[in-house]
N, C-alpha and C positions, 0 to 999 in steps of 0.2 A: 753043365759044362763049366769048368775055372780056365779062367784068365788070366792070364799074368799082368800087372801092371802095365808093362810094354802095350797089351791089346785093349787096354780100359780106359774111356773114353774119358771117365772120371778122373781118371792120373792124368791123361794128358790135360784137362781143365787145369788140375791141380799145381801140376810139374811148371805151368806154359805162366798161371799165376804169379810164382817164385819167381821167375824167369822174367817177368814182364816187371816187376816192382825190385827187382836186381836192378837191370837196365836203368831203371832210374836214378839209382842211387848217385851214379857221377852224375849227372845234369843238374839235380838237386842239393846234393851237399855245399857244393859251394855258395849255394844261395843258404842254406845254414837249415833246408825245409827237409822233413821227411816227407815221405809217402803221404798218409793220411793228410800232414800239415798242408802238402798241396792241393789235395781233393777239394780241401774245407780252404783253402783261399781262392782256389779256380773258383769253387760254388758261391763266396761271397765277392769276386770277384767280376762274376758273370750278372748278378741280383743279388745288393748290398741289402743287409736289414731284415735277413731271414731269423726266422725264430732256431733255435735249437731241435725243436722238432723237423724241422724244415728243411736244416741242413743235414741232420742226423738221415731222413728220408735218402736226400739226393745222392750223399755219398756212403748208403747203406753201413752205417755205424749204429751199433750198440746205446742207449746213451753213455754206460756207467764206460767203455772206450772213449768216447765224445768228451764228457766233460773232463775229463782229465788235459786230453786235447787242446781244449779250448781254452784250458787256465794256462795251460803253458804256452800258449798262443796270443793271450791275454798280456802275460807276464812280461815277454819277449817285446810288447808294444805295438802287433801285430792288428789286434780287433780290443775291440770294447764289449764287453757283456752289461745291458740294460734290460731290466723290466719293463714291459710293455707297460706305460700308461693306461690302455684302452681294458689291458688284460694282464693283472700282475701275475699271474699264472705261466705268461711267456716270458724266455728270456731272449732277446732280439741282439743280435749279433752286429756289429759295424765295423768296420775296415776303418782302420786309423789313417794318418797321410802315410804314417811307416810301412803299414799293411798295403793300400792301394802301389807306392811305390814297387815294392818286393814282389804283387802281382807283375808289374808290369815288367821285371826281370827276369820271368818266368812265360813271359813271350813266345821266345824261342824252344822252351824246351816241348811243347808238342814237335814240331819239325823235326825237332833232333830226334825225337824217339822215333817217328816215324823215319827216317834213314835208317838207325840202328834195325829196322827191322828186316829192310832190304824189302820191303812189300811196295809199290804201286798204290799212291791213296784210295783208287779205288778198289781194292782190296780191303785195306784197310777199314772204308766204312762198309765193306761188305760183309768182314769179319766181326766187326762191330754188330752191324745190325743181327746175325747169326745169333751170336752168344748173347745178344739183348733178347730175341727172342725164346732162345734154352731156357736163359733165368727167367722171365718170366712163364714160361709152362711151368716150370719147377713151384712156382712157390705155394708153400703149401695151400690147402684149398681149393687151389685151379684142377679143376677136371683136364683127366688125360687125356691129349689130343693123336686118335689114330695115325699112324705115318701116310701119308699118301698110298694107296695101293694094297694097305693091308687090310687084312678078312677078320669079320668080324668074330 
């Protein structure tokens, strides 16, 4: 059986993705941040002093995406990039007072996204929890998990 986009679950992922890092674009521009740029301040904002890997992890980046990232993020007076002491193999990430600042301007923009969506918060962490659980079935090496009710 073919599908048309319209009926695949994968386009609507795909489509709802665009759509969702659209919406941001006004709440963030004026703060001068892109998309990824707020993932990677939300994440050092939340727990300051993550390694590259660590960030790279939380907000599902590439590294060779990341460090491009982070230099311009760097540049901008945003974070500091240091070599672990303990481990010069890490590079340990730090929020400047410029950076901690510009977090803190960016407050408001979960709320604001959340009205743009017209959803009910609880929805929202509902929808959340949903697609946290998709992406993790998905990733590779995770054995398929039967749908409820389905024969073997």
């Amino acid at each position: 059986m073919t599908l048309s986009p319209a009926d695949m679950l994968c386009f609507a992922l795909y489509s709802t993705a665009h759509a969702v890092q659209s919406a941001y674009v006004p709440l963030l521009e004026p703060l001068g941040l892109t998309y990824p740029q707020y993932l990677v301040l939300s994440a050092l904002a939340a727990k300051d002093g993550q390694t590259v890997g660590e960030i790279g992890a939380a907000v599902r980046l590439e590294t060779n995406t990341l460090t491009p990232l982070l230099k311009r993020m760097e540049a901008a007076g945003w974070l500091t990039r240091r070599r672990d002491p303990q481990d010069e193999r890490q590079v340990r990430l730090t929020l400047t007072a410029a950076g901690q600042a510009l977090a803190g301007q960016t407050q408001a923009v979960p709320a604001a996204f959340a009205a743009r969506t017209g959803l009910p918060m609880d929805q929202i962490a509902d929808l959340r929890d949903v697609l946290n659980t998709l992406r993790d079935r998905l990733k590779p090496g995770k054995a398929a998990v039967p749908a409820q009710g389905a024969q073997d």
